[in-house]
N, C-alpha and C positions, 0 to 999 in steps of 0.2 A: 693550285689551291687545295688545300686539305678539309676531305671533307669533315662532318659533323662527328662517326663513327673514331675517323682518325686521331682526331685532337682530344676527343674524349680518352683514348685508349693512350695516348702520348700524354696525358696530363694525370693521368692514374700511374705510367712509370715514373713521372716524375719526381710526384707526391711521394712514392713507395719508396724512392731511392733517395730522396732525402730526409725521410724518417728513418731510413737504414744509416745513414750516411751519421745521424745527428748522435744514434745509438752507439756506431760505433767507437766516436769522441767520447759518450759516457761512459764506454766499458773502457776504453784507452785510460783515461783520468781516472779511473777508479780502481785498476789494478798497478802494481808496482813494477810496471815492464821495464826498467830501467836501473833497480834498485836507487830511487828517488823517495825519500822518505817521505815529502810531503809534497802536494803537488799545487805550483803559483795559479790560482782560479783568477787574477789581476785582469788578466787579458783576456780570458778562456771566452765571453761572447762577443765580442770583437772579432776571435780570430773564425770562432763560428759561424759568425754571420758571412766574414767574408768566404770562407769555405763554402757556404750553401748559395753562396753569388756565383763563386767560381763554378761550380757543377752545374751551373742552370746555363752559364756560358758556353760550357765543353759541349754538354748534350745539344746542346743548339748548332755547335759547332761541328760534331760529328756525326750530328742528324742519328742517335743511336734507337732514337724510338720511331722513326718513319719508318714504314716498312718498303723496301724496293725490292721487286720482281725478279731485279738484277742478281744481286745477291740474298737469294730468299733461305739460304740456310740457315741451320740454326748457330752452327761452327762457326761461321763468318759472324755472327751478328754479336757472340761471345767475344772474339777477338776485338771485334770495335769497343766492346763495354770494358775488355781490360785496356788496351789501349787509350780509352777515355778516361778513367781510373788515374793512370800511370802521368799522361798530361796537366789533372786534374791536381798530384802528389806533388810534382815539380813545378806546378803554378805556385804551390802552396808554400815549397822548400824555399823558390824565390822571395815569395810575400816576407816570409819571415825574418830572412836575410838582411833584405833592404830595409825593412821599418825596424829591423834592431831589436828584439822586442825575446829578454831571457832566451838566445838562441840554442843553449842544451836544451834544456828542459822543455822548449816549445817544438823543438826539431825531431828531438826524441817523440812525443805526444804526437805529433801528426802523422810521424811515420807509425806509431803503431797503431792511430785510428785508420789508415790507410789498410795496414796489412788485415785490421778488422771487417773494417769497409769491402775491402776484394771478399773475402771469406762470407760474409754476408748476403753480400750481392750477386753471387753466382750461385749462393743455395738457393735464393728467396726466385731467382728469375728462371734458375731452371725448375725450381716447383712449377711456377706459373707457365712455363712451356707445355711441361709433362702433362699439368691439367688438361690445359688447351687441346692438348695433343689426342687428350684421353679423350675427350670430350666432343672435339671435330670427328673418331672413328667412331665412336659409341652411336652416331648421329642424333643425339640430344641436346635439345635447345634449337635444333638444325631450322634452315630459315626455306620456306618452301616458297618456290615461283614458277608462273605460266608464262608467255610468251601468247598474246595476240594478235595475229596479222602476218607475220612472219617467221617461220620455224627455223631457217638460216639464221637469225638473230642472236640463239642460243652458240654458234662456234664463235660469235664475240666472246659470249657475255663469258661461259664456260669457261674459259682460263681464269679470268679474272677470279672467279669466285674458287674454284679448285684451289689457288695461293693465298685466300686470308687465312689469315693470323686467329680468326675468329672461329664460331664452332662452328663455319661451313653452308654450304645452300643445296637443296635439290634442286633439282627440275623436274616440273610432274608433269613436264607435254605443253603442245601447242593449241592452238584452237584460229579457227581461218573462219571469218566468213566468207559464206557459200557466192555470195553477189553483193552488191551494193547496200544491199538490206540491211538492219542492225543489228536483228536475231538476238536480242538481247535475253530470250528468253532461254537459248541452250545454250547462251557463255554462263547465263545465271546458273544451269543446273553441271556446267563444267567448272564452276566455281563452286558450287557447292559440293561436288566430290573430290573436288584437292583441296579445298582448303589451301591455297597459296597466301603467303602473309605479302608479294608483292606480285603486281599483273605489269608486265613489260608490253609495251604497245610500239610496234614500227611503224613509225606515220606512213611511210610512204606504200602503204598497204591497205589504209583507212580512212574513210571521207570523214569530214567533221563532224556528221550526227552517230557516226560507229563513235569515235573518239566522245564527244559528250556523252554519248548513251552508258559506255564502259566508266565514265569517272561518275557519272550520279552514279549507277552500280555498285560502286566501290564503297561512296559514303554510305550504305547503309548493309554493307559485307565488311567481314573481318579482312581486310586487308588497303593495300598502299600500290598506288599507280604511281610510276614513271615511265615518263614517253620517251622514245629514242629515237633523233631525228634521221634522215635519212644518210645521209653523206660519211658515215663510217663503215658504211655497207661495200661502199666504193674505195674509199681511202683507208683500208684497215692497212692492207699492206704495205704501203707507205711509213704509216704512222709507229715512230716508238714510241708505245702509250707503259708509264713506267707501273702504273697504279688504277684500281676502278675509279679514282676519284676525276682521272685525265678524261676517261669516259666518258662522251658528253651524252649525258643524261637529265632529262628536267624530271623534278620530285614533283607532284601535286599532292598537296595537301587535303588527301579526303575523308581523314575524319581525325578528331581530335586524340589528344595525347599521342600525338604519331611517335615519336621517341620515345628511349626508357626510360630518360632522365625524367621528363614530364610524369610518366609512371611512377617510377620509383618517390619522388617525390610527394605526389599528393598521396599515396597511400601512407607513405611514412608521416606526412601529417594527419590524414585522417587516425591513423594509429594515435601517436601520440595524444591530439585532441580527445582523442575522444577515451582515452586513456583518465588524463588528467579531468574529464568530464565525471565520468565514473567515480571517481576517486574523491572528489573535491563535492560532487553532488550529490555522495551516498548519502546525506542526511536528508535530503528534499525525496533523494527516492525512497528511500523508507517511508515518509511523509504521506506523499501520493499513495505507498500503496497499504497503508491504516484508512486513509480520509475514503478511498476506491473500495474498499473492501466492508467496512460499516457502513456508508452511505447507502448502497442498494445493494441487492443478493446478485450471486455470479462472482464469478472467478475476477480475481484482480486483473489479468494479462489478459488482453484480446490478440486472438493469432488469427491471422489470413494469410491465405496465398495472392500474393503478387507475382507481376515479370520484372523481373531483373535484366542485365547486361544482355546480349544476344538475345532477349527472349524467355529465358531460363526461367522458371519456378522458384521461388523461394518464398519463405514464412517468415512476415514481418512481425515484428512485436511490439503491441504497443499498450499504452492502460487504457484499460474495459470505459469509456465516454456514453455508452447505452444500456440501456435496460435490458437485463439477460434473453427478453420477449419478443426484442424490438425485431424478430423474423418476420410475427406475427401480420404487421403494417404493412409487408410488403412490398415495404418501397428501397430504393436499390442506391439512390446518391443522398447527399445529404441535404435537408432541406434550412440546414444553416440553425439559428437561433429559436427558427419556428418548428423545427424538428420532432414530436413530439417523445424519440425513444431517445432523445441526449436525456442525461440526468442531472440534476442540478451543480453537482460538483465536475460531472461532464464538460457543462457549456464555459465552466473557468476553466478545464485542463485544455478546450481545446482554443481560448483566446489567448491564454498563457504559450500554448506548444507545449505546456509540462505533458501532455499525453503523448509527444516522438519519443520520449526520453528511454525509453529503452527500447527504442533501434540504436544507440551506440553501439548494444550489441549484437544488432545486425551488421554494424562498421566492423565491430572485432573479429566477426566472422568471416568477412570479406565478402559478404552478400550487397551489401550497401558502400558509400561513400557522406563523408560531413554535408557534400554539397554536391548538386547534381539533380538532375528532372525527378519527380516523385513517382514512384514506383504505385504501377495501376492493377486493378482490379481486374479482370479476362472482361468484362462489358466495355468497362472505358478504352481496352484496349484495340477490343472487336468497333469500338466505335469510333476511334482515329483512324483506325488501319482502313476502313473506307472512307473516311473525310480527307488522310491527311498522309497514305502511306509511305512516300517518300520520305518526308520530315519524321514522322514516327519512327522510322526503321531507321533513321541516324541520330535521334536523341538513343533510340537500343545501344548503340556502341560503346556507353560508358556506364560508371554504375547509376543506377537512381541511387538520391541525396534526402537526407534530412527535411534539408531547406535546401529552394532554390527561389531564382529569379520570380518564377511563376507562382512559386507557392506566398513569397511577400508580397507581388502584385495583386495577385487572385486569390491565393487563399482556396478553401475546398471547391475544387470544382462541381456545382449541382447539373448542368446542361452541358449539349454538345459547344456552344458559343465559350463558355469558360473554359472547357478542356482546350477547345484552340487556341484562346487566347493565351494559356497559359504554357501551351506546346511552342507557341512563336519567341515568348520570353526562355523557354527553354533552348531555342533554336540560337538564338542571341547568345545565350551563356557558351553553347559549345562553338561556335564561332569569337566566344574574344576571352577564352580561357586561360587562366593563369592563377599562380596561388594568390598573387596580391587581391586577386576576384575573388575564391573564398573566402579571403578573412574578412574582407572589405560585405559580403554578406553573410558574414557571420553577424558581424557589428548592425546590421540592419534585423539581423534575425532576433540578436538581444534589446534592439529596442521595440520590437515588436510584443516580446513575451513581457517587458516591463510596460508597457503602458497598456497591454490588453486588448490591441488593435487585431489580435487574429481574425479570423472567420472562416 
């Protein structure tokens, strides 16, 4: 079975090589390679279409995007894509043949999309080698990992990762527990100075509370556990394992957006949203910040420092909701509607949510995200992190949002009872995350600001 990394990485040649493939036909038909003065387009997506069937067949057929250990040159892996090409050319010489269909003019046209095609596909694939190539010695992007419980583990894994195709893995060492103990506390401070993006775990070296201890661990550190059962320890030598994917290795799941597609994904809609937010909303932000600005004295924009993702510091922005004084009162959360430093156009910006409206540009900065747990103040923070530090320290792994779960359940949090409650609804969102859950409260976020149900 192919793992997740592979099919990704096989569905991007695909794509590549039949947008190469479709380009070549249009530079074929659109130069006069035959002294053809005009060229018959009657057929021309017919015969296209069956051509991009045909290549999706070969490549399947010649497995030219699996990568095998066997043959892991690069020589060889060129020789199969001309080979797949050339089968690919004579699938196509026959189609045309048999269906009858203007065999000059069409015979001609595929052989010179063909000869385009080869010339194409060996620049575009040995770029993306050369990158790769550049990229795996440069060791950037490089994917770093520990070994817990067993340090033999690493002449498995070591092969494997030395042959991908990809920009490569360290190893930053092993770490043993001393006794039966968990010692959770110096794997913490050995993960704290590697920094591994994956912790490999040998069962047969770890009772079940080392092995639980290490996966909460994980969910609330930058990194991804997989455990390795015992029986390849014994049967390596035996086994022809062609690929990591043969590997038997179980992935746990501990913390959200574990892949890059989930990454790449929401940020490119957080991007866009809040793009077209911007854009489509400059007349209400303008709006806000005339009504913000005559209403009472002080600066239109309220800045604080927040924690962000890991932890991190960052400066939210949002419009000015209190009285420039409101120090003065001393008082540190908000006390909602009875508040006495909200100001009167305050208490509509903050039941509307028009006062988030520029953290978008927190989103565009990459500090924030559309959707995600609300980025806290150093008190609120100081005061989960002893009620709640587990949970807290795994809502840290992603960015704080705009809007989330907790913030349309609860709303401002004023006591330690709402900060939890609204941590637990945070804890909900990154356990059943996906974009159709953003948008899906988003549409809750907007019927909130339309009917004035904030608090």
């Amino acid at each position: 079975m192919k793992s997740y990394s592979t099919q990704r990485r096989s569905l991007f040649y695909l794509w590549t090589d039949l947008l190469l493939l479709n380009c070549a036909y249009l530079i074929a038909s659109g130069v006069n390679w035959y002294g053809a003065k005009t060229f018959d387009h009657q057929n021309y997506t017919g015969i296209l279409l069956i051509s991009n069937l045909l290549w999706i067949v070969c490549v399947n057929l010649f497995e030219i995007y699996t990568p095998s250990f066997n043959s892991q040159n690069n020589l060889a892996r060129f020789w199969r894509l001309l080979l797949t090409g050339t089968v690919h050319l004579v699938c196509m010489e026959v189609f045309i043949y048999l269906s009858g269909n203007t065999p000059q003019i069409s015979e001609n046209w595929i052989f010179a999309g063909y000869q385009v095609f080869t010339i194409l596909i060996f620049i575009v694939h040995f770029t993306i080698t050369a990158v790769l190539w550049i990229l795996k010695r440069s060791r950037v992007m490089v994917k770093r990992y520990i070994i817990v419980g067993d340090e033999d583990l690493n002449d498995l894994i070591r092969p494997f990762y030395e042959n991908q195709y990809e920009f490569g893995y360290a190893y930053c060492g092993s770490f043993q527990f001393d006794s039966k103990q968990i010692q959770l506390e110096k794997l913490e401070d050995f993960i704290e100075t590697h920094k591994p993006d994956f912790v490999y775990c040998a069962l047969a070296e770890m009772n079940t509370d080392q092995v639980k201890g290490v996966i909460r661990l994980a969910e609330r550190k930058n990194t991804h556990v997989r455990l390795v059962p015992d029986y390849p320890k014994f049967l390596s030598k035996k086994l022809n394992m062609r690929a990591l994917e043969d590997f038997p290795i179980i992935d746990v799941r501990t913390k959200a957006l574990t892949n890059s597609d989930e990454q790449f994904t929401k940020r490119a809609f957080d991007l866009a949203f809040s793009s077209i937010v911007m854009i489509l909303g400059l007349p209400i932000f303008l709006l806000v910040m005339v009504t913000v600005k005559v209403s009472s004295k002080g600066s239109v924009f309220f800045l604080q420092e927040r924690t962000g993702r890991w932890g991190k510091k960052f400066k939210i922005i949002k419009f000015r909701t209190m009285y420039s004084d409101a120090h003065k009162y001393g008082l540190q959360h908000s006390l909602g509607a009875l508040d006495p430093r909200i100001t009167v156009v305050g208490r509509f910006l903050r039941r509307t949510r028009l006062d988030e409206l520029p953290q978008f540009l927190n989103v565009l900065k990459g500090d924030m995200s559309v959707v995600g747990p609300r980025p806290l103040h150093k008190y609120d923070v100081d005061m989960l992190m002893g009620e709640a530090s587990h949970s807290f320290q795994k809502v840290l792994t992603i960015r704080p949002g705009i809007t989330s779960i907790g913030q349309i359940k609860v709303g401002y949090a004023s006591n330690i009872s709402e900060n939890l409650l609204r941590l637990k609804y945070d804890m909900l969102y990154l356990n059943s995350y996906s974009i159709t859950t953003d948008i899906y409260l988003i549409f809750l976020t907007i019927q909130v600001i339309l009917l004035g149900k904030g608090r």
